[in-house]
VOMARLUM-29291 format. One record per atom (N, C-alpha, C): residue in one letter; y, x, z. Coordinates in steps of 0.001 Angstrom, whole numbers, plus 500000, padded with zeros to 6 digits. Atoms other than C-alpha are relative to their C-alpha. Layout:
! residues N
AYXZ...
! end
This chain:
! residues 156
X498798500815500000X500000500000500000X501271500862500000X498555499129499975X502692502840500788X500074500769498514X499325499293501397X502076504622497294X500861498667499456X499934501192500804X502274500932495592X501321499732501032X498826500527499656X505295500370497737X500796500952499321X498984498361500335X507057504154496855X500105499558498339X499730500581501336X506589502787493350X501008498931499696X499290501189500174X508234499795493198X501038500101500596X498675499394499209X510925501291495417X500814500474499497X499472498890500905X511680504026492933X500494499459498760X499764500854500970X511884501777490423X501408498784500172X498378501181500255X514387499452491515X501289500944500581X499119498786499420X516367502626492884X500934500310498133X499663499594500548X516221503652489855X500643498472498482X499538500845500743X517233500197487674X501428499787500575X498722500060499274X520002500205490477X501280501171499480X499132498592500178X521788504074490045X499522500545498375X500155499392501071X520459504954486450X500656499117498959X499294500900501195X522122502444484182X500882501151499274X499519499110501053X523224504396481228X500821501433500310X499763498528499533X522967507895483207X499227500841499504X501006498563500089X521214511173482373X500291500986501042X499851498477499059X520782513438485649X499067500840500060X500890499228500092X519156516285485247X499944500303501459X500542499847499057X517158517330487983X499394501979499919X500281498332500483X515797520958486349X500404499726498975X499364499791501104X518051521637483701X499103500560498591X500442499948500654X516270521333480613X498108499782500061X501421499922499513X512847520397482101X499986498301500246X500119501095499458X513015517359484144X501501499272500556X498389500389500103X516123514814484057X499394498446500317X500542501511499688X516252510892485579X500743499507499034X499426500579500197X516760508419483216X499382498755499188X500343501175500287X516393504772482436X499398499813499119X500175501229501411X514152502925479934X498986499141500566X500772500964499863X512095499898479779X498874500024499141X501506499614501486X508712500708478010X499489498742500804X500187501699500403X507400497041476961X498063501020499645X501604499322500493X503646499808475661X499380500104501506X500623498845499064X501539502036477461X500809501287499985X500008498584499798X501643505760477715X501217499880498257X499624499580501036X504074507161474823X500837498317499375X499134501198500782X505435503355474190X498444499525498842X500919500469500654X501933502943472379X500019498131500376X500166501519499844X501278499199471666X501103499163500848X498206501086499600X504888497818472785X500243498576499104X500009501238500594X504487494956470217X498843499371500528X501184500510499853X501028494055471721X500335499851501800X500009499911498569X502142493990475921X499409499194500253X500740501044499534X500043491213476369X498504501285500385X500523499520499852X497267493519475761X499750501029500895X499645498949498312X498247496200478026X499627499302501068X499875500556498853X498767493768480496X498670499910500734X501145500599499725X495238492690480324X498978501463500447X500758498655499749X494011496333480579X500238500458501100X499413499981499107X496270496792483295X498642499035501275X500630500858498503X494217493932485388X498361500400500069X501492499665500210X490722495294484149X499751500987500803X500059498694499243X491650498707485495X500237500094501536X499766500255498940X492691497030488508X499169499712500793X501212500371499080X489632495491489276X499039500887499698X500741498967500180X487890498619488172X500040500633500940X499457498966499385X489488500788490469X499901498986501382X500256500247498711X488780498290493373X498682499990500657X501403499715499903X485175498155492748X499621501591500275X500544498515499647X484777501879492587X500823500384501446X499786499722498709X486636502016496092X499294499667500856X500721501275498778X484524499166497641X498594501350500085X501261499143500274X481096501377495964X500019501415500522X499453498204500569X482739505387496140X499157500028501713X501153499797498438X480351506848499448X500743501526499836X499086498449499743X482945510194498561X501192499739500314X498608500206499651X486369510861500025X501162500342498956X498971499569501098X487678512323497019X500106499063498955X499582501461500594X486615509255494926X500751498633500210X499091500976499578X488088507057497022X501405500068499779X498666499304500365X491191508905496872X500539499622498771X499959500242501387X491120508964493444X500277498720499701X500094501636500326X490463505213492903X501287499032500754X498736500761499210X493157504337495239X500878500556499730X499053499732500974X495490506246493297X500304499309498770X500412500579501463X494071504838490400X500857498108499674X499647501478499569X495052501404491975X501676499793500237X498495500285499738X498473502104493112X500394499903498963X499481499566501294X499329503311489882X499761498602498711X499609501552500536X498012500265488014X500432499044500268X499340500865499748X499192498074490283X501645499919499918X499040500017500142X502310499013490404X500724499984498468X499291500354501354X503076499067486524X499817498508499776X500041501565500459X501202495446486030X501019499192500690X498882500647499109X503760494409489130X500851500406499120X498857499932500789X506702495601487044X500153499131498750X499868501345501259X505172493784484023X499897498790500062X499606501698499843X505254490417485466X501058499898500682X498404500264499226X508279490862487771X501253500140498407X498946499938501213X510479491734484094X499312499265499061X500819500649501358X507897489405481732X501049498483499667X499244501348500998X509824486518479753X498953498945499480X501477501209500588X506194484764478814X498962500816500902X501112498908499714X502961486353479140X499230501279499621X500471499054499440X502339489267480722X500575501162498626X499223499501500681X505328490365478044X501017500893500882X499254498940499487X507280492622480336X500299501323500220X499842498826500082X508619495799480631X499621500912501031X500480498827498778X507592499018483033X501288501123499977X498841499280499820X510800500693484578X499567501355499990X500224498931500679X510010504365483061X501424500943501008X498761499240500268X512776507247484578X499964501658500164X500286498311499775X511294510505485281X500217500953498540X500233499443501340X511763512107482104X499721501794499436X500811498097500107X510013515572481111X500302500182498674X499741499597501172X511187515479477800X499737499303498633X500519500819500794X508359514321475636X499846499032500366X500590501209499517X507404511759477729X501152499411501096X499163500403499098X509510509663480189X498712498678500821X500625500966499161X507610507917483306X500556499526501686X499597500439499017X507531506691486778X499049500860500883X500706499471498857X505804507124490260X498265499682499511X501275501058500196X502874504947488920X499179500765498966X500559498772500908X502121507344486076X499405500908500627X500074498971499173X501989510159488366X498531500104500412X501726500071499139X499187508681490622X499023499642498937X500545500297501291X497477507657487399X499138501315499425X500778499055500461X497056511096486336X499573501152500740X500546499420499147X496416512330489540X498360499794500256X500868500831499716X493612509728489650X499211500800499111X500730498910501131X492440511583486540X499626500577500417X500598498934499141X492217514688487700X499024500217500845X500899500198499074X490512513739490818X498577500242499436X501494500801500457X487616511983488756X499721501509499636X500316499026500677X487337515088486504X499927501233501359X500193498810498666X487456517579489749X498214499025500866X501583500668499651X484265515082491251X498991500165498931X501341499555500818X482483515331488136X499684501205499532X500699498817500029X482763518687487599X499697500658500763X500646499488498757X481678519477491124X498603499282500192X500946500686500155X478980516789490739X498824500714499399X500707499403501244X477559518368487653X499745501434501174X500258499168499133X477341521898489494X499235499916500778X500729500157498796X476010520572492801X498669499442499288X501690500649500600X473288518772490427X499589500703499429X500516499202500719X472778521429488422X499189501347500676X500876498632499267X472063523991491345X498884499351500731X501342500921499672X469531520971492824X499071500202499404X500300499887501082X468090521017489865X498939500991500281X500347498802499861X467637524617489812X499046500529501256X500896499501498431X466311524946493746X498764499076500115X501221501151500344X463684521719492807X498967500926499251X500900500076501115X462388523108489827X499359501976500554X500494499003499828X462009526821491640X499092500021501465X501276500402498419X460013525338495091X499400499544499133X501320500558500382X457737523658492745X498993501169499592X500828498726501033X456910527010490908X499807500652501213X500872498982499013X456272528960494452X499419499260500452X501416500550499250X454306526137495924X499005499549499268X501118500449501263X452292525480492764X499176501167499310
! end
């Protein structure tokens, strides 16, 4: 609840003090400033936000199931990143939607190529995570594996 609040916080902070500002923050790196991305990632599918939207609630209940199931602390983590982060954009796209599930996602962090929010952030933190569990997964199964298949050969 406190990421998914820090989101939605930042966001109306920033619909409040960014109106047709550019502040850089690291000069030539990272600068705050306003837009309303109606897409995903990159403004992809901005004529289709319905669709988003709906991906938005899939990933939502994805990411609650793998919290309810996750028996690791780092998946959980993960998944509840995973959660803030979608929740908090699909909340932006029905708090600014004009029909359905047509609304915009208050965007202001801007790195240059890309311009996002808090909700992004934990998103691709959430990433990470997963990809840091499965490639520790893989490893830990792979040296199992390895210590299985070499007790069979000295007690056989």
């Amino acid at each position: 609840m406190l990421l998914f609040g820090a989101d939605l916080s930042t966001k109306e902070l920033a619909r409040s003090y960014l109106v047709s500002k550019n502040v850089p923050l690291i000069p030539h790196l990272i600068s705050l400033r306003l837009i309303c991305n109606a897409g995903a990632a990159l403004g992809m599918l901005s004529s289709h936000t319905w669709v988003v939207g709906i991906i938005e609630i899939a990933g939502c209940i994805a990411f609650c199931i793998g919290i309810i199931l996750s028996r690791r602390a780092l998946l959980s983590w993960a998944f509840s990143l995973g959660l803030a982060g979608g929740a908090g954009n699909l909340a932006d796209r029905l708090i600014h939607a004009h029909g359905f599930l047509n609304g915009c996602v208050v965007d202001f962090i801007d790195y240059g190529w890309f311009i996002g929010n808090l909700a992004d952030i934990y998103l691709f933190l959430c990433a990470v995570c997963i990809c840091i569990f499965l490639f520790r997964f893989d490893n830990l199964r792979g040296k199992n594996e390895k210590s299985d298949t070499s007790s069979r050969k000295s007690s056989g």
